[in-house]
N, CA and C of each residue as an Amber inpcrd file, in Angstrom:
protein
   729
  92.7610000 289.3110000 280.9530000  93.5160000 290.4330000 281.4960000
  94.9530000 289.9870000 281.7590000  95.7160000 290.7690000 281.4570000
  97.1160000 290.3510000 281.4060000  98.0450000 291.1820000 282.9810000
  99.0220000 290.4620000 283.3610000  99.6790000 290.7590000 284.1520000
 100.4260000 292.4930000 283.6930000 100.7970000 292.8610000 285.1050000
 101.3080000 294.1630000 284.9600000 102.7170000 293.9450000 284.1440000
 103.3130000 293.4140000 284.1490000 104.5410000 292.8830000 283.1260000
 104.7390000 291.9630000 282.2220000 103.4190000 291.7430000 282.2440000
 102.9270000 291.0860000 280.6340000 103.2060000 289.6280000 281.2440000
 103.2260000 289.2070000 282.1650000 103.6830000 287.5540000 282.4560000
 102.4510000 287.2600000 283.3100000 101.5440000 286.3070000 283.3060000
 100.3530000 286.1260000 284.3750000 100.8970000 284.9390000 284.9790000
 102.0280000 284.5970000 285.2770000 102.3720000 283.1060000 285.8310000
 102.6070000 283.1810000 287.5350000 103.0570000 284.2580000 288.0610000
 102.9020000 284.4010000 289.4840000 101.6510000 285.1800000 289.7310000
 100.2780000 285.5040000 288.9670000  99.3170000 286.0110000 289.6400000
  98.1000000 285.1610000 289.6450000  97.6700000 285.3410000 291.2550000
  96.2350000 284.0690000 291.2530000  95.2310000 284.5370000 290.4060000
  94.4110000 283.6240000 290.1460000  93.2180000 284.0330000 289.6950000
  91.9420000 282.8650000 290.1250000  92.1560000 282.7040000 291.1970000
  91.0620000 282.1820000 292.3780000  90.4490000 283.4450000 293.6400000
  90.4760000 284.5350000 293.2110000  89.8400000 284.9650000 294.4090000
  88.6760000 284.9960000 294.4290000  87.9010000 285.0070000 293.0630000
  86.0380000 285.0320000 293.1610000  85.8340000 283.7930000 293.8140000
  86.4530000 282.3520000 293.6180000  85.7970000 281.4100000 294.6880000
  86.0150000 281.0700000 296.2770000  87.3840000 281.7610000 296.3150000
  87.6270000 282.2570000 297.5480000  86.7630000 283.5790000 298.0850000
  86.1980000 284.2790000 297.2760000  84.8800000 285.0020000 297.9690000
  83.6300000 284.2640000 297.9070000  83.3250000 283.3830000 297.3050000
  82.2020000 282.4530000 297.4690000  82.6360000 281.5910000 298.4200000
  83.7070000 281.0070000 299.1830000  83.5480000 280.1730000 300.0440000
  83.3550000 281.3150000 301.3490000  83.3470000 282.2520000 301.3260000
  83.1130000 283.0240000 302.2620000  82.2860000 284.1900000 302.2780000
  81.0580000 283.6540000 301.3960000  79.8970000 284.5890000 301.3470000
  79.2350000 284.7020000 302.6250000  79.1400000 283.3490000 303.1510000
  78.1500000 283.2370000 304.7920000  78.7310000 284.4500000 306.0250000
  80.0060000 285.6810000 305.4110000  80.7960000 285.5270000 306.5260000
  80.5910000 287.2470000 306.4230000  80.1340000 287.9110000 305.6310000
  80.1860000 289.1740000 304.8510000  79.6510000 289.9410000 305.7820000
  78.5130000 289.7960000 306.6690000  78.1130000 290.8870000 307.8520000
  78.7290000 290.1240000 309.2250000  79.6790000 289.5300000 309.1630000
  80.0260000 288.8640000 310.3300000  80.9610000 289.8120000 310.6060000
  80.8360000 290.0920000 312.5620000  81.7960000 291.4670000 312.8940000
  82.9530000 290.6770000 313.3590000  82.7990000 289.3340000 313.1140000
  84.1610000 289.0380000 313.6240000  84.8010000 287.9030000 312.7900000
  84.3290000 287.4730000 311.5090000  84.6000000 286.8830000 310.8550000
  85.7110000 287.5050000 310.0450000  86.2030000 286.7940000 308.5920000
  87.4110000 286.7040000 308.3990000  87.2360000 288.1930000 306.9050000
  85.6240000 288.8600000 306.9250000  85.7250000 290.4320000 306.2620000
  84.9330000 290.8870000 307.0900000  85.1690000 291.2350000 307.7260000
  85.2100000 292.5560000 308.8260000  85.6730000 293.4730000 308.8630000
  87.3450000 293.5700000 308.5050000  87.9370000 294.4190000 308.0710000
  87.4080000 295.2720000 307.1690000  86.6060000 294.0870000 306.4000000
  86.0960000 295.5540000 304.8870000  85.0890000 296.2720000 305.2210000
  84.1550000 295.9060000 306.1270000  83.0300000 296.6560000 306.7490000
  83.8280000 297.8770000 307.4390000  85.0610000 297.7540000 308.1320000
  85.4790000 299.4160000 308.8960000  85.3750000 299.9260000 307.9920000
  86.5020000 299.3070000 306.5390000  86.9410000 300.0310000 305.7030000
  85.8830000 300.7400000 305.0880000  84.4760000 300.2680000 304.6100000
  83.1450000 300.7220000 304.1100000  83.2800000 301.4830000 304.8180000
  82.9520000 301.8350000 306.0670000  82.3020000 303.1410000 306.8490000
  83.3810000 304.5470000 306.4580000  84.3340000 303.7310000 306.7150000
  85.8730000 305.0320000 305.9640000  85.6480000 305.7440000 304.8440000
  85.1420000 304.7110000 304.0810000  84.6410000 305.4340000 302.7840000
  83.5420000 306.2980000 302.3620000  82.4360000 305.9370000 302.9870000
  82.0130000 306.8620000 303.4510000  81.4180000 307.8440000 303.8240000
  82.9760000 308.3580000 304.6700000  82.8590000 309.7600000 305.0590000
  83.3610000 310.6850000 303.3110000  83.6030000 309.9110000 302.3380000
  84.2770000 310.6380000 301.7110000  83.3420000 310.8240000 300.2810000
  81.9190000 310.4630000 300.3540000  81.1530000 310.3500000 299.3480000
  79.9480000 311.3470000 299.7990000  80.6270000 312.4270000 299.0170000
  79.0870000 313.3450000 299.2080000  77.5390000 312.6040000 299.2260000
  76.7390000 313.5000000 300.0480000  75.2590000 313.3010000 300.2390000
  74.6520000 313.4670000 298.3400000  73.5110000 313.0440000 298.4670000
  73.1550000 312.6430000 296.8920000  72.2540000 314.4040000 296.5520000
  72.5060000 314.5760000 295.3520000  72.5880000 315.7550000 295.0660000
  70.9040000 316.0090000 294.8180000  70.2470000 315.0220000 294.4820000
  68.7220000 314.8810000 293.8380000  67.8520000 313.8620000 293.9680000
  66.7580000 313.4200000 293.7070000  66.1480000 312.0250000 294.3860000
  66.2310000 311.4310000 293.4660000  66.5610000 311.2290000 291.8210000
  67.5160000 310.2090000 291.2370000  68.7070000 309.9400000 291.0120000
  69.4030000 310.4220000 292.4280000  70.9110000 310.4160000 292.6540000
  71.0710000 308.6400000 292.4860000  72.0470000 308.0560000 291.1290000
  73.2150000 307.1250000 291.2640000  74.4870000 307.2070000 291.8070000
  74.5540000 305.7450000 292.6050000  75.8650000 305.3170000 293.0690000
  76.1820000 303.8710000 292.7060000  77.5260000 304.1520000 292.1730000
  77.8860000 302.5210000 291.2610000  78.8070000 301.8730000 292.5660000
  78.6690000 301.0720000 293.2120000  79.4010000 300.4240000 293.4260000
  80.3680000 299.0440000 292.9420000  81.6510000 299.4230000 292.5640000
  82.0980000 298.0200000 291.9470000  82.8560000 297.4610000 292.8550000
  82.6490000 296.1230000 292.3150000  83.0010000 294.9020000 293.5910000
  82.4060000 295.3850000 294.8290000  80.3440000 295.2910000 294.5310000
  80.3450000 295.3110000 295.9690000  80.4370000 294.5260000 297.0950000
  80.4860000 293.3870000 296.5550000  80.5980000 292.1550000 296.9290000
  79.8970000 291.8610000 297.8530000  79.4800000 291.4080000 299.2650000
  77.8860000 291.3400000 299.6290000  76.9800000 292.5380000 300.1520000
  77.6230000 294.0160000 300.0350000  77.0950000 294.7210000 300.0390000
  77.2330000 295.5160000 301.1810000  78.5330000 295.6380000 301.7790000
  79.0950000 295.8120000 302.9580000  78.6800000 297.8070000 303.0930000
  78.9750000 298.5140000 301.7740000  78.6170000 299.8390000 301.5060000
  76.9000000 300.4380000 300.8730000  76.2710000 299.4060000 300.8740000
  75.1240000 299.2150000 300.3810000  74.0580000 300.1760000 301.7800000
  74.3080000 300.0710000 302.8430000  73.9050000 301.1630000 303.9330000
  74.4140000 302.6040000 303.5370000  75.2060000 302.2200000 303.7080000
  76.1380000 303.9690000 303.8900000  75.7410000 304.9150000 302.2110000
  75.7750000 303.9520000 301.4070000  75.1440000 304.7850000 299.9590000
  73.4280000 304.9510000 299.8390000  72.5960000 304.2660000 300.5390000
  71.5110000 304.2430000 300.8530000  71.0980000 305.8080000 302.0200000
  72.0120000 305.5420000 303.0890000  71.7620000 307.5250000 303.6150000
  72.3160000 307.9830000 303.3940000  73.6740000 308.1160000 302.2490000
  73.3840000 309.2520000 301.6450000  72.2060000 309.8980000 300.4940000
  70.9880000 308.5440000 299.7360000  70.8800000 309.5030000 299.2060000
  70.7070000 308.9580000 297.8600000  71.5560000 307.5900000 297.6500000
  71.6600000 307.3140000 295.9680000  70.4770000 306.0350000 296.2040000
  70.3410000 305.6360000 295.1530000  69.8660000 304.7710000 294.6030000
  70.9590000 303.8170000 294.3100000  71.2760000 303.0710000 294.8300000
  72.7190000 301.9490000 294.6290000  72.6180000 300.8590000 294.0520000
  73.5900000 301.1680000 293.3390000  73.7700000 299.8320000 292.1240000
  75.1720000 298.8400000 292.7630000  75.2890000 297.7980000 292.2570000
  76.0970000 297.0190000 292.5790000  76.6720000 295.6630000 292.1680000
  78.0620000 296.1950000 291.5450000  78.7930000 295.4070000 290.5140000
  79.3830000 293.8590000 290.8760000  79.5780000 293.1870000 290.8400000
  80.7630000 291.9840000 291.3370000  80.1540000 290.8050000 290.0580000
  81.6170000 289.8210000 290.6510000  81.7720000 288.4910000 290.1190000
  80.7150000 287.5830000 290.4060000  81.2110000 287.8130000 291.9930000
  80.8050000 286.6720000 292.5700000  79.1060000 286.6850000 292.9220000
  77.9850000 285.3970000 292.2260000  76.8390000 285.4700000 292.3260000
  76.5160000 285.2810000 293.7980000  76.8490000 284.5310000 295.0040000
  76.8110000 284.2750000 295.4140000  77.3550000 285.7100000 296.6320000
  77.9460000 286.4820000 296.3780000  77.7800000 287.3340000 296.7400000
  76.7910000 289.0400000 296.6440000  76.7530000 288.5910000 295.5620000
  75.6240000 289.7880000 294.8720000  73.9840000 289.5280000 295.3750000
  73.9580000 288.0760000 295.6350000  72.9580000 287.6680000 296.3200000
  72.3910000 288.4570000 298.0020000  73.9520000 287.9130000 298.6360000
  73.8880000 288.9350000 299.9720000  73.7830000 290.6630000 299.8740000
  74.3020000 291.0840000 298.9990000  74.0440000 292.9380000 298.4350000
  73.1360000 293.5510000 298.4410000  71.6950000 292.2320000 297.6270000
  70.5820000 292.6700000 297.4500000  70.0130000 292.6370000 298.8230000
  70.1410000 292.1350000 299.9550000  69.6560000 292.1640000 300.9060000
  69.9410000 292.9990000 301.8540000  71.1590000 293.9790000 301.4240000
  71.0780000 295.2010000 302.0770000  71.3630000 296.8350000 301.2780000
  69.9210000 297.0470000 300.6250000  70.2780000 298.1840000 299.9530000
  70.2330000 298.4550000 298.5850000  70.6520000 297.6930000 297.7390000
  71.1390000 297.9970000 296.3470000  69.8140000 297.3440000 295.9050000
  69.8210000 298.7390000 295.1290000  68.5430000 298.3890000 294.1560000
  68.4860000 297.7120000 292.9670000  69.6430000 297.8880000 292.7140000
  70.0760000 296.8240000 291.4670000  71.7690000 295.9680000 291.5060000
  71.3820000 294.9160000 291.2150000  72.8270000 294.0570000 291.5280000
  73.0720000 293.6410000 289.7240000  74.6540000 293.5360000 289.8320000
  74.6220000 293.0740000 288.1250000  75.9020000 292.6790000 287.8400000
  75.9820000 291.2150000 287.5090000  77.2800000 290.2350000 287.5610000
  77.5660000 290.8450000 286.4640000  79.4000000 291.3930000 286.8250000
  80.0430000 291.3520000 285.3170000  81.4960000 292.0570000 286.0440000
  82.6060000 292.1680000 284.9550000  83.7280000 292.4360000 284.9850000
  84.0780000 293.7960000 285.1360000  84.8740000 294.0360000 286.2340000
  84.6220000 295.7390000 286.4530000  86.0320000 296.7340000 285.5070000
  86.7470000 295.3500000 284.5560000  86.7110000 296.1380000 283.2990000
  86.1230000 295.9800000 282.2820000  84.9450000 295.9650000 282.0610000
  84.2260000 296.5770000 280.9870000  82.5730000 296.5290000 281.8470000
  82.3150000 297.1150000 282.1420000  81.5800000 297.5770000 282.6780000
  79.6440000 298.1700000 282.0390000  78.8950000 296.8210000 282.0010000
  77.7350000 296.7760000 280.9740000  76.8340000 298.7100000 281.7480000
  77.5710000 299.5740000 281.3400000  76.6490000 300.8130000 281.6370000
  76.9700000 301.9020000 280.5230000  76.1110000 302.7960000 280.2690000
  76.4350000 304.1830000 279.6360000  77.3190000 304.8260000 280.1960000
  78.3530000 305.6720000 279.0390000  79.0180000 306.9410000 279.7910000
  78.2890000 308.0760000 280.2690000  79.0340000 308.6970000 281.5350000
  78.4780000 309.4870000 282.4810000  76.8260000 308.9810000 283.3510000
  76.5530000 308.1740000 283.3600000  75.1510000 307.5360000 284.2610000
  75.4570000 307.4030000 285.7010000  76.4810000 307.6540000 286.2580000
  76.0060000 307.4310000 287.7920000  76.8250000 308.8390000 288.3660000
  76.1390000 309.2700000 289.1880000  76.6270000 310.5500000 289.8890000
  78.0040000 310.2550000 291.1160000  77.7410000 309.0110000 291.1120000
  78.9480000 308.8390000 292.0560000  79.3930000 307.7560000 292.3180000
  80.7650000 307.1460000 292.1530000  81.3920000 305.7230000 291.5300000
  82.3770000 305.3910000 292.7220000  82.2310000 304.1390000 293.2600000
  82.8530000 303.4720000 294.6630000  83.8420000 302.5770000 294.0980000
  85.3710000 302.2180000 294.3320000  85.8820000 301.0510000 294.0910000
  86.7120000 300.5230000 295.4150000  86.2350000 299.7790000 296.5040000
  86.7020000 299.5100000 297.4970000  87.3220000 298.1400000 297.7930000
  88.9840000 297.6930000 298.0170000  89.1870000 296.7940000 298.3440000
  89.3410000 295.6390000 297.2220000  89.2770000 296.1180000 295.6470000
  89.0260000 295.3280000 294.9040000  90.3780000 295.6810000 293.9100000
  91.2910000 296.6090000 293.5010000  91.5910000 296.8940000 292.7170000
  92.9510000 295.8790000 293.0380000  93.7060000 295.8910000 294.7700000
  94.4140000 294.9350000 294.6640000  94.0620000 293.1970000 294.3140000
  93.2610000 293.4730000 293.5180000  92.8310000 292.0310000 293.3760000
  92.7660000 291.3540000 291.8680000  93.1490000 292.0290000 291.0090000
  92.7330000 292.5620000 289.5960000  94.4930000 292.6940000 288.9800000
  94.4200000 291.8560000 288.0790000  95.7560000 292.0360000 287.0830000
  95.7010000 293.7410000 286.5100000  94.8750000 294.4080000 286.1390000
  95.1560000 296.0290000 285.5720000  94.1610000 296.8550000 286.1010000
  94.2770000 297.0390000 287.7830000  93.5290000 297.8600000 288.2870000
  93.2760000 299.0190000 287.7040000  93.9850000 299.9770000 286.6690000
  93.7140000 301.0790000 286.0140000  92.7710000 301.1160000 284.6990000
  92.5490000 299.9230000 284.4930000  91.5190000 299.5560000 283.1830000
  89.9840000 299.3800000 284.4790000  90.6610000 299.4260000 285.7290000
  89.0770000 299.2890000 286.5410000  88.8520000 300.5440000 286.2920000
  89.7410000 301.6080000 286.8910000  90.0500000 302.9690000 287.0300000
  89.1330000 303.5050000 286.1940000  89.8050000 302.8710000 284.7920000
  88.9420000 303.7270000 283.6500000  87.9960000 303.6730000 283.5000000
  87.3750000 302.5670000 283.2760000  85.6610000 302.3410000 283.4990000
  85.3060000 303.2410000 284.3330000  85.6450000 303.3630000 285.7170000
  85.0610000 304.1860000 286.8630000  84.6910000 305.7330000 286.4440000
  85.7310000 305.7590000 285.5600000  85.9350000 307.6330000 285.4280000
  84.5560000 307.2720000 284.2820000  84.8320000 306.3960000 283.0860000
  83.7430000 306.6500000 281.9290000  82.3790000 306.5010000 282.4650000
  81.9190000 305.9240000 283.7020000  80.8490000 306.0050000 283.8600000
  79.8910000 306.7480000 284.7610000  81.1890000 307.9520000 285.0610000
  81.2670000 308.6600000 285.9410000  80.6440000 309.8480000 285.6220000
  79.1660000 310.8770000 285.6050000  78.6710000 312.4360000 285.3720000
  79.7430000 312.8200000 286.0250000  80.0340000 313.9170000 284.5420000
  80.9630000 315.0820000 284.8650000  81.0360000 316.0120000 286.2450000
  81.0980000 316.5150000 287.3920000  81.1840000 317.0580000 288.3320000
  80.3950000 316.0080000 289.5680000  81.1940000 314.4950000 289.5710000
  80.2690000 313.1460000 289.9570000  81.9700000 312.9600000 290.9760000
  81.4200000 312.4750000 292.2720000  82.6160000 311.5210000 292.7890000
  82.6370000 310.1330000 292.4970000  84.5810000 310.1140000 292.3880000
  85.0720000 308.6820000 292.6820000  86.0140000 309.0750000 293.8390000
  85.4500000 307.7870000 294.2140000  86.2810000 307.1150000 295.7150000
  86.6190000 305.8610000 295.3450000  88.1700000 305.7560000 295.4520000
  88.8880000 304.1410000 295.1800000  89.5080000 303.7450000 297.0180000
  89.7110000 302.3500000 297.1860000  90.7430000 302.2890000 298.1200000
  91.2870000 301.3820000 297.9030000  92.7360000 301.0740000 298.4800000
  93.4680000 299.8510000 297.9890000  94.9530000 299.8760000 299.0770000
  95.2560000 298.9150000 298.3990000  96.9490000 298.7530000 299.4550000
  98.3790000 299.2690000 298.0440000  98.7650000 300.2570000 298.6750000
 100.0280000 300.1220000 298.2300000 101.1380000 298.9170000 297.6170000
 102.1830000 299.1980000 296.4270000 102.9910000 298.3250000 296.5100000
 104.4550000 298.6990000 296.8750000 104.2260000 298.4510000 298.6370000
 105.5570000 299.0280000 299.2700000 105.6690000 297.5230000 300.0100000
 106.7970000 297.5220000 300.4470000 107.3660000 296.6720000 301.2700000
 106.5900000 296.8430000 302.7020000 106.6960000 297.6620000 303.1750000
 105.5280000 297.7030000 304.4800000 104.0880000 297.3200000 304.2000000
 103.7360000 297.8300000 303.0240000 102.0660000 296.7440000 302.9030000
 102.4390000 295.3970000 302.7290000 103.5110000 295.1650000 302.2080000
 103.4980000 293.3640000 302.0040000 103.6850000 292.6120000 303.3910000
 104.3250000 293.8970000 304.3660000 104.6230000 293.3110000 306.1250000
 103.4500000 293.4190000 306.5430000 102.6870000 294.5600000 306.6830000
 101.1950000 294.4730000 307.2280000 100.2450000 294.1540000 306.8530000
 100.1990000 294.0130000 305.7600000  98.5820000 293.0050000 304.8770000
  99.2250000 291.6460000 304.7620000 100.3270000 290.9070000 304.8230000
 100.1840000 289.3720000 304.3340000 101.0540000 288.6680000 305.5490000
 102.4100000 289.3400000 305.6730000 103.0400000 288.9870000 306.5170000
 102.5800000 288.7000000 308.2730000 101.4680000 289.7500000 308.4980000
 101.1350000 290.7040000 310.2030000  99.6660000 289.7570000 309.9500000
  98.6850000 290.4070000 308.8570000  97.6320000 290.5290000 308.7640000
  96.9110000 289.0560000 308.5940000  97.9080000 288.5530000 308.0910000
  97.3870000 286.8290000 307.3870000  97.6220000 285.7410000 308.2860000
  98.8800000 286.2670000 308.8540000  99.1290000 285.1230000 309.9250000
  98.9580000 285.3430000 311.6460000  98.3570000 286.6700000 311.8950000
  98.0140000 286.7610000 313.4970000  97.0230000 285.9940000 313.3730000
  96.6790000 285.2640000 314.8970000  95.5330000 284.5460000 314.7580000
  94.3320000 285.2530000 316.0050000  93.8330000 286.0400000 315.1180000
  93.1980000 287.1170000 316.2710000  91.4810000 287.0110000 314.7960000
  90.8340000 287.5070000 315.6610000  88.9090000 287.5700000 315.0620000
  89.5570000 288.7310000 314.1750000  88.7570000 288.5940000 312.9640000
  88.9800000 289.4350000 311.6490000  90.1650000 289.0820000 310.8690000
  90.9010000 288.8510000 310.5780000  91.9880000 288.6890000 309.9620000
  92.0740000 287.9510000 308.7160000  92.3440000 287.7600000 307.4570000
  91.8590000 287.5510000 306.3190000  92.6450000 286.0270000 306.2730000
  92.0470000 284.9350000 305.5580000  92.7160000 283.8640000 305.6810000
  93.8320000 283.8340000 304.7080000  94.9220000 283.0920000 305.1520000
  96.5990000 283.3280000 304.5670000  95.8920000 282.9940000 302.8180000
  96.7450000 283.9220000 301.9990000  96.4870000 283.6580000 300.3980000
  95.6360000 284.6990000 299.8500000  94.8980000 285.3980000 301.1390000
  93.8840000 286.5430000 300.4260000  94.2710000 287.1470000 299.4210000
  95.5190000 287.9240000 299.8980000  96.4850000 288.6570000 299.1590000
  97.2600000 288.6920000 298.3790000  97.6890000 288.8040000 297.1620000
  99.0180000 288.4940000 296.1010000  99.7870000 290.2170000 295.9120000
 100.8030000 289.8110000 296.7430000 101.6420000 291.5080000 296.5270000
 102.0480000 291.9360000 295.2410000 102.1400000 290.6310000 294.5170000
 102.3060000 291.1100000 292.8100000 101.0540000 292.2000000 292.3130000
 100.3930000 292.0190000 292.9990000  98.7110000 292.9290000 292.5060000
  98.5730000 294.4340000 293.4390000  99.6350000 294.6030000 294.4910000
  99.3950000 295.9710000 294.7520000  99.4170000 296.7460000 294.5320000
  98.8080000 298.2430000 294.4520000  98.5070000 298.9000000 293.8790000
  99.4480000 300.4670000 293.8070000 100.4240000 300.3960000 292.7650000
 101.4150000 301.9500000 292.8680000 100.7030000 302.5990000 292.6700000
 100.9240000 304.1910000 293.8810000 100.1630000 305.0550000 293.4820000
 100.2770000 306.3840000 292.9290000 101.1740000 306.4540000 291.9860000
 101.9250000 307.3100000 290.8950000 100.9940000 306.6110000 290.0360000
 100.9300000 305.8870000 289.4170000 100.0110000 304.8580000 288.3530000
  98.0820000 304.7900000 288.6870000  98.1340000 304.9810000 289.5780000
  96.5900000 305.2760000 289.7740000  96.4410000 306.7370000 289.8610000
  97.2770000 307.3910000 290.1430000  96.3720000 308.6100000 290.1860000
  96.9700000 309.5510000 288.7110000  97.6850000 308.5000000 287.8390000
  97.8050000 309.0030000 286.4200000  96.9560000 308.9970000 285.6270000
  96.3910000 307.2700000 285.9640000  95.2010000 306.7380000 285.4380000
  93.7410000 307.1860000 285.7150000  93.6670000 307.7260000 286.3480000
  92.8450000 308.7270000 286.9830000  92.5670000 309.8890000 286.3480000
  93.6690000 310.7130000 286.2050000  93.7780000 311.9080000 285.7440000
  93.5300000 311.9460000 284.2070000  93.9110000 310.7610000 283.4700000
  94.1900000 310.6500000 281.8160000  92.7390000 310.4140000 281.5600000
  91.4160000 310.2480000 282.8200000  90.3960000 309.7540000 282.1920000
  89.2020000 311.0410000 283.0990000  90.2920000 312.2630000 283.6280000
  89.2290000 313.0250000 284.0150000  89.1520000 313.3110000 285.3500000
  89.7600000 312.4750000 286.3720000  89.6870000 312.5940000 288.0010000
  91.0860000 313.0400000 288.5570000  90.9990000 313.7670000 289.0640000
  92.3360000 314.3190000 289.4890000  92.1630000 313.9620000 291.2660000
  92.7560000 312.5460000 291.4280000  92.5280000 311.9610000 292.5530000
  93.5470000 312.8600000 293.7780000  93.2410000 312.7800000 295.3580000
  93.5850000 313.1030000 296.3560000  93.6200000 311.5870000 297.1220000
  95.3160000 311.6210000 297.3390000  95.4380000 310.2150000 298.0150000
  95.7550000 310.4700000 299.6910000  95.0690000 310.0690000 300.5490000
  95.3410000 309.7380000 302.1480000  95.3630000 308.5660000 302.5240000
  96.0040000 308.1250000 303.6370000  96.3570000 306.6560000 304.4460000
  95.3340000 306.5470000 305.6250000  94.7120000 305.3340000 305.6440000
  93.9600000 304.9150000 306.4580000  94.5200000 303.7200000 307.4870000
  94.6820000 303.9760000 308.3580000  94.9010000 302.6890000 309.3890000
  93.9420000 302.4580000 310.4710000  93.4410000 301.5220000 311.3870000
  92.7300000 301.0990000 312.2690000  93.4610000 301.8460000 313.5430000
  92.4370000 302.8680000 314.2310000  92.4680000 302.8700000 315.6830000
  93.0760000 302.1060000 316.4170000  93.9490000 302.3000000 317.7330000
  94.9020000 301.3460000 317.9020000  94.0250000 301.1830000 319.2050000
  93.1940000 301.8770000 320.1460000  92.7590000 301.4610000 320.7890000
  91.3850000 300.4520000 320.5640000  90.8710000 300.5070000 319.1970000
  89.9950000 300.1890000 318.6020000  90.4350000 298.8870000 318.4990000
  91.3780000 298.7380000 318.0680000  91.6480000 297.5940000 317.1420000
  92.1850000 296.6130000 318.9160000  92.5560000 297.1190000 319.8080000
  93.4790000 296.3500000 321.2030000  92.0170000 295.6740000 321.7140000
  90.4490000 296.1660000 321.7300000  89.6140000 296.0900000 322.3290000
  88.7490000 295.4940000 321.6390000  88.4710000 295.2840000 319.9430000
  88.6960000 294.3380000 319.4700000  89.0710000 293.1210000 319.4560000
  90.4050000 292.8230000 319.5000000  91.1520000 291.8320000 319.7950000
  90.6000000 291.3370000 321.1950000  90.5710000 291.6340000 322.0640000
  89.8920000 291.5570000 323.3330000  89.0860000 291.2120000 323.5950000
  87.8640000 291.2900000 322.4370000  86.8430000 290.5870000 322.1950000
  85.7450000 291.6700000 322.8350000  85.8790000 292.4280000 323.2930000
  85.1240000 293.9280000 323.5690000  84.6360000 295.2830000 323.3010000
  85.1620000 294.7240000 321.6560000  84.4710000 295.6570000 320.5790000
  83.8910000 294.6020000 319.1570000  82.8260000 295.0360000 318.4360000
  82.4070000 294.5890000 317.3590000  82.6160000 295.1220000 316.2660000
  83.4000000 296.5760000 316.0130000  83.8850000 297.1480000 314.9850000
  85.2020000 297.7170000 315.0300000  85.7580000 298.2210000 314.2290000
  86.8140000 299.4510000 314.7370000  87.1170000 300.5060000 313.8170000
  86.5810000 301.7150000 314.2910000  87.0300000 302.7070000 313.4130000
  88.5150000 302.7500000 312.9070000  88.8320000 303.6060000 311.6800000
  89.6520000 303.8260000 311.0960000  90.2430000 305.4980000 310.8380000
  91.4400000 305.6930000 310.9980000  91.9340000 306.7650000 311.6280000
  92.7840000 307.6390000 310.1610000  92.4500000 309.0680000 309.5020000
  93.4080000 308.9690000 308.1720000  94.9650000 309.5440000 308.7300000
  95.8170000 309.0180000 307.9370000  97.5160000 309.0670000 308.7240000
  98.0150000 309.9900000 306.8950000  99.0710000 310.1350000 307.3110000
  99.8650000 311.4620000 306.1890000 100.4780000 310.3700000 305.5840000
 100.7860000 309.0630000 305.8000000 101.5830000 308.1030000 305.1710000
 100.6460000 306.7560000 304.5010000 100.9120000 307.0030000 302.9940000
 100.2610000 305.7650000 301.9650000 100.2620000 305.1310000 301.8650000
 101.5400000 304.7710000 302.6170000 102.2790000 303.5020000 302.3500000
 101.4020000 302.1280000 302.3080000 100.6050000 301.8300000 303.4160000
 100.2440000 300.5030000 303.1950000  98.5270000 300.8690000 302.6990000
  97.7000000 300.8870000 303.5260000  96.3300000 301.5150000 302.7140000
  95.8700000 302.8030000 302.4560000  95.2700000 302.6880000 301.2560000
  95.2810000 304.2320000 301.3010000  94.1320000 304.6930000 300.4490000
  93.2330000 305.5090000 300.1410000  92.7010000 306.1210000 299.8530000
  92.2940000 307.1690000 298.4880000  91.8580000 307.3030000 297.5570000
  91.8020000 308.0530000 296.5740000  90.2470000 308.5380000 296.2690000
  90.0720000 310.1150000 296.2250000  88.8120000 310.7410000 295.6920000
  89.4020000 311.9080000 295.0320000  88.2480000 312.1000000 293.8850000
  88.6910000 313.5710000 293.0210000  86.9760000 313.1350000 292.8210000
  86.8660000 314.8440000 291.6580000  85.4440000 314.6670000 291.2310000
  85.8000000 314.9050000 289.3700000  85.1330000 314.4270000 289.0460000
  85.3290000 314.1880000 287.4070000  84.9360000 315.5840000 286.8690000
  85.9410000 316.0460000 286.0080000  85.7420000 317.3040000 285.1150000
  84.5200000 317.4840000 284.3760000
């Protein structure tokens, strides 16, 4: 996979073992993905209940299976994509009925097979998040949701995800390097990519509860809800339903 400007020399390509050194940590409410567990519950709220009792849900990059509950009451039968074995391991242990190592651009499934397609937290991570995109839409039944989420590429996500986020030293916080801002995600370009393959995405901003997040820190909460804001800028949100 090639860089967004055709150069791969400033983009990492260590994050699958940087998610294997931190498989042990995946239901931990205060470990260093925690964050992605709010973010799971955020999501969601935004994935219809399952339409039939062989309702599919694809999750890609589920990575240990943080959404593997929440697609379970609604309803699907959950599948679940990633790299990392060592994480797909933890997935199966909550939920997903089927786990299956591979690249979430090209994607070992039939077109139109799952009624409803998840991409959470993964696309800033990926040299051509819109070749994820596409897969998502092709494997997507026609009148089927996708739900993506990701970080913007604005100058305020590069202050609050790497700058704020990497270096407070507070429970949850992702260890410095998680992130490469070369990989964030414009969202004129995703929701083109979207549209050219069938989903005519709806983008909203998600940020953490501020009292949530103070009491937290405090050490007097174990989660923290997430609140949707009118501004994209740093995380944000995308669902449409496929034509």
């Amino acid at each position: 996979m090639l860089a967004r400007n055709g150069d791969t020399s400033e983009i990492r390509k260590d994050f699958i073992s940087d998610y294997d050194e931190l498989a042990d940590q995946w239901w931990d409410p205060r470990g260093a993905l925690a964050p992605l567990g709010w973010i799971a519950r955020a999501r969601a709220d935004f994935v219809p209940g399952a339409r039939h009792e062989e309702a599919r849900l694809l999750d890609i990059a589920c990575g240990g299976g943080l959404f593997g509950p929440h697609a379970v009451a609604k309803g699907y039968r959950a599948v679940g994509v990633d790299l990392s074995e060592l994480s797909l391991r933890e997935a199966r242990r909550h939920g997903y009925a089927e786990t299956v190592r591979a690249d979430a651009t090209a994607l070992p499934f039939d077109d139109a097979t799952f009624d409803a397609v998840t991409a959470g937290q993964c696309l800033e991570h990926v040299p051509d998040p819109f070749a994820v995109v596409a897969e998502a839409c092709r494997v997507l039944r026609p009148g089927g949701t996708l739900v993506v989420d990701t970080i913007a590429d604005t100058r305020t996500a590069r202050l609050v995800s790497i700058t704020l986020a990497e270096n407070v030293p507070i429970a949850g916080h992702p260890p410095r390097g998680t992130h490469d801002h070369h990989l964030f995600v414009n969202r004129k370009r995703l929701t083109t990519a979207a549209r050219r393959h069938g989903v005519e995405l709806t983008l909203l901003g998600l940020r953490p509860r501020l009292r949530d997040m103070a009491r937290y820190a405090a050490g007097r909460l174990d989660a923290v809800r997430l609140v949707r804001t009118r501004s994209t800028s740093v995380l944000y949100l995308g669902v449409g339903t496929k034509k």
